[in-house]
C-alpha positions in Angstrom: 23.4 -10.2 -17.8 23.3 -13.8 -17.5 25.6 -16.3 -16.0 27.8 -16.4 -19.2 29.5 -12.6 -19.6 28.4 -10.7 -21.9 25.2 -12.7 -22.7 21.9 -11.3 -22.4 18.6 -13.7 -21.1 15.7 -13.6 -22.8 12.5 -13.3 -20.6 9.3 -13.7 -23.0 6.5 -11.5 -21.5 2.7 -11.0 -22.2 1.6 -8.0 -22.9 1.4 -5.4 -25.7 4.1 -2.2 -23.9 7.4 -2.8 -25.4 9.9 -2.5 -22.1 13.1 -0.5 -22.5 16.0 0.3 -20.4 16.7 -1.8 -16.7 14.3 -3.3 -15.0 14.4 -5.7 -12.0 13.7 -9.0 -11.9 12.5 -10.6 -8.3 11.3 -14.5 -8.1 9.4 -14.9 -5.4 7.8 -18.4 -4.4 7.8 -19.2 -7.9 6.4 -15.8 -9.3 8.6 -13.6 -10.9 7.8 -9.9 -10.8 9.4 -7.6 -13.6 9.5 -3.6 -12.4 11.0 -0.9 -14.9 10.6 2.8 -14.6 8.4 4.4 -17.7 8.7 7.4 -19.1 5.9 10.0 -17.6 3.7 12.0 -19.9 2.7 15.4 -18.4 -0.2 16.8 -19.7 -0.4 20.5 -21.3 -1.5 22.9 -19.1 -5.2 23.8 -19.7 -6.5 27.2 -20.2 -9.8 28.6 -18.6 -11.0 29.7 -15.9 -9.3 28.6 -12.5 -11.2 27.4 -9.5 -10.5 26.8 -5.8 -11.4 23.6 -3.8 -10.8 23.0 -0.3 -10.7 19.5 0.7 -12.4 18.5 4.0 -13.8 15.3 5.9 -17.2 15.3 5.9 -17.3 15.9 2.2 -14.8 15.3 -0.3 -14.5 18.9 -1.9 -16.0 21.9 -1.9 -15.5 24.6 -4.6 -15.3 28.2 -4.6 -18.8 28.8 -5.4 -19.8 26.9 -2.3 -20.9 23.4 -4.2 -20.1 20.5 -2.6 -18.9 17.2 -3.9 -19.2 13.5 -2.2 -21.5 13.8 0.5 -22.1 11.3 2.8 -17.9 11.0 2.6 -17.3 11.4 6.2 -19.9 8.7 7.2 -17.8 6.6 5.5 -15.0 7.4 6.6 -15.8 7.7 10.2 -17.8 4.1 9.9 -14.2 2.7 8.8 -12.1 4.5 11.2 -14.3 2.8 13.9 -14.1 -0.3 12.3 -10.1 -0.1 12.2 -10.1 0.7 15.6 -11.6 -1.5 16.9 -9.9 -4.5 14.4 -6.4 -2.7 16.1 -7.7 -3.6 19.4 -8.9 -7.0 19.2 -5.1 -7.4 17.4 -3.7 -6.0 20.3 -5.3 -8.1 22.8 -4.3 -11.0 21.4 -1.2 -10.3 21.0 -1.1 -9.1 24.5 -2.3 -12.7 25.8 0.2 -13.9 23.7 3.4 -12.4 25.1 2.0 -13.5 28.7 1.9 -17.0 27.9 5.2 -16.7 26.0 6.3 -15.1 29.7 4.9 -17.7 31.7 6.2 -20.6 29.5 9.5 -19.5 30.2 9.3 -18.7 33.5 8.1 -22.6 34.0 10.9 -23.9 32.6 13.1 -21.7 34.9 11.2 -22.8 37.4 12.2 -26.4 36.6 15.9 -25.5 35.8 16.1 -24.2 39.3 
């Protein structure tokens, strides 16, 4: 609703998926940002044959029959994690030195209080 009761605004929006229902409005640093909640389609269940998969780390799946699907996966995954890590602690660090100088400003101007 707008600011006058019982009048409705009147948003013009790109696009070609008609919007129905409420949806939410948020302006943000002069964007605004429309979400709604759209109806989900579930698929029909298929018919044929049903197959296991385990899911691991080192590759991505793994059937029943044995065949296995993105290799090289955990590489990957293992190059990031180590990346992450090591990203976290350089953070950390810094942040650490920060706090101490944060400490060590106030305790100067204690210090000079005193």
């Amino acid at each position: 609703m707008g600011l006058e009761h019982g009048k409705r605004i009147v948003i013009p929006l790109a696009g070609k998926l008609k919007i129905r229902g409420m949806i939410y409005l948020v302006l943000k640093e002069k964007k605004a940002v429309i979400s709604y909640v759209a109806p989900l389609k579930v698929p029909k269940r298929l018919d044929g044959e049903i197959v296991g998969i385990d899911m691991g780390l080192s590759e991505a799946f793994t059937d029943d029959k044995g065949k296995k699907y993105g290799k090289g996966v955990g590489k990957v995954l293992a190059k990031l994690s180590k990346q992450y890590t090591e990203k976290g602690r350089k953070r950390q660090k810094l942040q650490s030195y920060v706090r101490r100088q944060k400490t060590k400003q106030k305790q100067g101007a204690l210090a000079r209080i005193i």
